[in-house]
C-alpha angles and dihedrals in degrees: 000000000000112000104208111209110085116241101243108177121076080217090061106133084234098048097045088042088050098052087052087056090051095047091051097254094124109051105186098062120057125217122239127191135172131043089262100054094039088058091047085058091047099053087039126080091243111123110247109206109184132347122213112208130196096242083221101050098050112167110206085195097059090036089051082053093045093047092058088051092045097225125171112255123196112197100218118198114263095240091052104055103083088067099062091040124086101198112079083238122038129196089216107250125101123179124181113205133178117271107257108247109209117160138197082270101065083058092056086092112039123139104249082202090058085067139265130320107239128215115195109201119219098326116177106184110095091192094050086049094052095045091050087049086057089045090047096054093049087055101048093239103178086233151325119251116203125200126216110263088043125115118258125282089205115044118119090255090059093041086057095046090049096055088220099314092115082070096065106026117092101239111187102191134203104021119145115237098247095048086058095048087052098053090048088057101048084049101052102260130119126227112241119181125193105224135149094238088065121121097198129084111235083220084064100059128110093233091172088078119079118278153177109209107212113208113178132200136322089229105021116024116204120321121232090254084051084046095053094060088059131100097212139346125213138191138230106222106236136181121273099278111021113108101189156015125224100260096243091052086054095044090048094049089058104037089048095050092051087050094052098049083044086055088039101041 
């Protein structure tokens, strides 16, 4: 349903509702801005609420899209838009959706052949989430477990990082470490952490067995009580000073070489 009169107040109930929902005060809706990420939405299972559209940039392609899905669409004047946007320059299309809900339990049946579940540890950095999602998704991983304290793996900064990948990924959020270590190992999977203490090569793994891949922290890693909870930590071979590795790279070094024992085996 498009309603036709532009919405022309910043003060405007939909518009003040809909910047809560950008800056993270409204958990159970997700914000979604840009025409590539919009489309992604729109080709993906998430459920699109509303769409907020520049009445000036206007896109007959994405409308045509919205209109078979009979979302609600809210022309917003073209002065005011920025407001409700959180990029400098906005294309000029905003949806909100409802945040995805997946649990432990959606995991219960994942293929271990499709690849590893991932748990990411405390990460704080919206952008490097939302590029391992997109890394995870290029590799099949079964899922992506979050801990608290973690960003998060929906704000409009990881969505975009994700390039859409946070639609079709299955995100369980919130989950301590040791309640997740626990459900791998009542469900047949090992706990492998990446960590520069490990004495193991992540080339000599047996990736083909079912397994949980532990990445810590950008700033702190994995402490020794978060260690002790874990069946087994490797190591990425590195050359002599360099401390580190962005946590997507890692993570696509590791998820890449599973997938390629799981093609090969």
């Amino acid at each position: 349903m498009d309603n036709f009169e532009p919405i022309r107040s910043r003060d405007n109930r939909r518009l003040v509702e809909l910047r809560k929902i950008r800056d993270g005060r409204e958990s159970e809706f997700i914000f979604i801005e840009g025409k590539r990420l919009a489309g992604e939405a729109l080709r993906s299972p998430i459920e699109i609420v509303e769409c907020f559209i520049d009445e000036e940039r206007i896109d007959a392609e994405l409308m045509g899209l919205i209109e078979e899905r009979q979302i609600e669409v809210h022309r917003v004047a073209t002065k005011i838009f920025a407001s409700i946007a959180d990029t400098e320059t906005p294309q000029g299309i905003i949806f909100t959706a409802r945040r995805p809900a997946w649990s432990l339990d959606d995991l219960s049946h994942a293929d271990p052949a499709s690849g590893p579940i991932i748990f990411l540890n405390e990460i704080s950095n919206p952008s490097n989430l939302g590029a391992l999602l997109r890394t995870a998704e290029a590799a099949g991983v079964a899922g992506v477990i979050v801990s608290g304290n973690s960003t998060d793996a929906y704000s409009p900064k990881a969505l975009r990082a994700s390039m859409g990948s946070a639609f079709r990924v299955k995100i369980i959020e919130g989950v301590p470490l040791h309640d997740a270590a626990r459900w791998t190992a009542s469900n047949g999977y090992s706990s492998v952490a990446l960590d520069v203490s490990g004495r193991i090569n992540y080339s000599d793994v047996d990736w083909t067995k079912p397994r949980m891949v532990v990445f810590g922290s950008e700033a702190h890693g994995l402490s020794g009580d978060e260690l002790n909870v874990i069946d087994q930590t490797v190591v990425i071979p590195m050359a002599n000073g360099v401390e580190s590795l962005n946590l997507a790279v890692s993570a696509g070094i590791v998820l890449f070489e599973a997938k390629r024992q799981n093609a090969s085996g």
